[in-house]
DOLORO-355610 format. One record per atom (N, C-alpha, C, O): x, y, z; residue in one letter. Coordinates in steps of 0.05 Angstrom, whole numbers, plus 5000, padded with zeros to 4 digits. Layout:
# DOLORO-355610
XYZa ...
//
This chain:
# DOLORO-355610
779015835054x 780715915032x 781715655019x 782615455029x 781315714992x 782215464976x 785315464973x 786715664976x 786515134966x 788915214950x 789615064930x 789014824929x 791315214910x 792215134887x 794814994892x 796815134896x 794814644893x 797814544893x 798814574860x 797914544837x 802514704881x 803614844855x 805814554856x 806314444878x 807214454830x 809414324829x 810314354798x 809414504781x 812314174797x 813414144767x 813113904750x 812913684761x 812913924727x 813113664706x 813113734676x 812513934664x 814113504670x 814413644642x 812813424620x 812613184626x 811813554596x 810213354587x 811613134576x 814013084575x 809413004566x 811012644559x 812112694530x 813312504520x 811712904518x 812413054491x 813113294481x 810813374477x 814113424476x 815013684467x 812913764437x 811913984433x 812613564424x 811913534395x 811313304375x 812713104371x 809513364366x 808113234347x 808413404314x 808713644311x 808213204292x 808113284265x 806813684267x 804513754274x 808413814261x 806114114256x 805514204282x 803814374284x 806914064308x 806014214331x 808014214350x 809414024350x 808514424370x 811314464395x 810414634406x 809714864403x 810614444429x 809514624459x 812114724467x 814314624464x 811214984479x 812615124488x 812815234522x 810915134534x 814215364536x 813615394561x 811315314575x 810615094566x 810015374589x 808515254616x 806715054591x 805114904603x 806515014563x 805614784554x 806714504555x 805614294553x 809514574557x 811614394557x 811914294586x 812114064596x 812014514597x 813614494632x 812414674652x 812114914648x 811614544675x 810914704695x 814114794712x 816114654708x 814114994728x 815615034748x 814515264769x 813515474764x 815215134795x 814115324814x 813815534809x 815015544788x 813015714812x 812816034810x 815216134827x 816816294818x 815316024855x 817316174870x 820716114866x 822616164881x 820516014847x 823115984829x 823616194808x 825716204795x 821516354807x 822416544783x 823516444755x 824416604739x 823516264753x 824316184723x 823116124703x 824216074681x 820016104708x 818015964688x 817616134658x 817416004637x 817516444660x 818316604636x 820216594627x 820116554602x 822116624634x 825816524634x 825716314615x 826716334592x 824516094626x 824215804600x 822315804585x 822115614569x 820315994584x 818615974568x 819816214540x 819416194516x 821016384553x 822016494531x 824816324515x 824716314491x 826916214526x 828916094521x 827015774502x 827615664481x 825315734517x 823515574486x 823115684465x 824015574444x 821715934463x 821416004436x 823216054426x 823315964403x 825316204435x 828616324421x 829715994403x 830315994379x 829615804417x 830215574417x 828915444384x 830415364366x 826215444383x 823815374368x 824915464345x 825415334325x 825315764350x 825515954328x 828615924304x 828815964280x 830315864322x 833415804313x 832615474300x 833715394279x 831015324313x 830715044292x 830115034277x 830614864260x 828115304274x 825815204253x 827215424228x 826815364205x 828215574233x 830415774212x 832615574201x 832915484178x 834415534228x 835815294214x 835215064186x 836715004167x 833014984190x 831014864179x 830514894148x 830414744128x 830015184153x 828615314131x 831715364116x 831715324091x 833715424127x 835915464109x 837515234095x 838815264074x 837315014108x 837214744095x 835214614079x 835014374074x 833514844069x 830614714065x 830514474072x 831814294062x 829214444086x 828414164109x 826014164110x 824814374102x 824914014117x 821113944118x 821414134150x 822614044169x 820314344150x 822314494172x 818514394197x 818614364222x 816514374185x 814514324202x 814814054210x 813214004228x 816113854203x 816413634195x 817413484231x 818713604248x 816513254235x 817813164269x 820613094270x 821713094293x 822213024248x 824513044255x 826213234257x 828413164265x 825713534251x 826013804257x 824913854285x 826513934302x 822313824291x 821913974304x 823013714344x 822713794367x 824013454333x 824813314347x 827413454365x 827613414389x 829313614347x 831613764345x 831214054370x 833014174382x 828714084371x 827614304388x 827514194413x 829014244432x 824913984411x 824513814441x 827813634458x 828113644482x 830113474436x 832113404454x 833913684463x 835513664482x 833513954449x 835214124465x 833714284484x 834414324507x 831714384474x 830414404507x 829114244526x 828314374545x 828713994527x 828413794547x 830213784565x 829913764589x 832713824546x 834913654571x 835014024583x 834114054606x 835814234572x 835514524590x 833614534613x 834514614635x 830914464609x 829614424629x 828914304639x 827014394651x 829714004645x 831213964656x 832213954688x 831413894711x 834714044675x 836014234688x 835414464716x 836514494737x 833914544708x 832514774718x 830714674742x 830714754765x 828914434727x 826714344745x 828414184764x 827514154787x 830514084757x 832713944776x 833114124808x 832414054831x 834314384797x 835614504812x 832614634831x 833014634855x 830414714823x 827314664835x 827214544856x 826614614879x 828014264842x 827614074865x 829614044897x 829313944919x 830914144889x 833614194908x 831814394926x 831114314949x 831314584920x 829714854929x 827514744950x 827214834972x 825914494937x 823414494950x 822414474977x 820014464981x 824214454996x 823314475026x 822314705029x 820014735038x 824014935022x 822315265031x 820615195012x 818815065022x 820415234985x 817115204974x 816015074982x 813915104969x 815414884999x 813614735009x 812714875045x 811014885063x 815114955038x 813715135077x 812215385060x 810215505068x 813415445038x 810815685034x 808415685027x 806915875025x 807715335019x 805215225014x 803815165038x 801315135040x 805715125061x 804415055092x 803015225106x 801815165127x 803115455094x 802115635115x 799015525123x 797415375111x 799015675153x 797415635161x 794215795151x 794515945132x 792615775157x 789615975158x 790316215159x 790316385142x 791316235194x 791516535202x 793816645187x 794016895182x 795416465178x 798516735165x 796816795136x 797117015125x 794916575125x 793816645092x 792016905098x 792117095083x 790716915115x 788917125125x 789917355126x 789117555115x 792317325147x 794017675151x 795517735123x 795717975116x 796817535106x 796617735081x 794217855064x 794518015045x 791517735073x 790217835056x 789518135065x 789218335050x 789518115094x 788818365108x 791018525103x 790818755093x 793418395111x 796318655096x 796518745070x 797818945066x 795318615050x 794118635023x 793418875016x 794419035001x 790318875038x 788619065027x 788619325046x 787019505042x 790719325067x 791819565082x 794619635067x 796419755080x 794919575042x 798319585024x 795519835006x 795320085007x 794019654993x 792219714974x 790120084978x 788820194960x 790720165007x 789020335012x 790820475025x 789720605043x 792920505024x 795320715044x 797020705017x 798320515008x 796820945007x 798421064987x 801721044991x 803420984974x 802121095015x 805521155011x 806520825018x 808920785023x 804920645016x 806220325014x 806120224991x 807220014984x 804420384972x 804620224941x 807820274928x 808420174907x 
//
């Protein structure tokens, strides 16, 4: 069984002239943190209030010093987040340890969840 190492980082940019990354383009975060939709949506909400803002100042609203206004307030939010991740990461890292046999018995508890109706 293969595995996928999971961690966090965030890119070396938010944005360029006409372009803004947004959640998992911007930032990885564990999965077993539950927050990665969480910031991926609080990016766009984010994106969206700059770039309106923007537009109501008529501002070069595609323009990098607009969309610069996006990347310093959600950078430092997430931040944050990937901070508090990191605090976390001992149990995420024991849930990356498992062994063979424990990856195996979920697959087998998996597919005995998958074929016994009253466990779905």
């Amino acid at each position: 069984m293969r595995r996928f190492r999971l961690g966090r980082w965030h890119a070396d940019a938010y944005c360029q002239p006409r372009l803004a990354l947004v959640g998992d383009a911007a930032h990885t975060i564990h999965p077993l943190a539950g927050q990665g939709a969480n910031l991926g949506l609080l990016d766009a909400a984010a994106l969206v209030e700059v770039l309106a803002g923007a537009v109501e100042r008529d501002e070069d609203w595609p323009g990098l010093r607009t969309l610069r206004r996006y990347e310093r307030w959600r950078r430092s939010e997430n931040a944050v987040m990937l901070a508090s991740d990191r605090r976390s990461e001992p149990s995420l890292r024991q849930h990356e340890r498992d062994d063979e046999r424990a990856a195996s018995l979920r697959v087998v508890g998996g597919r005995a969840a998958a074929v016994a109706a009253p466990l779905r």
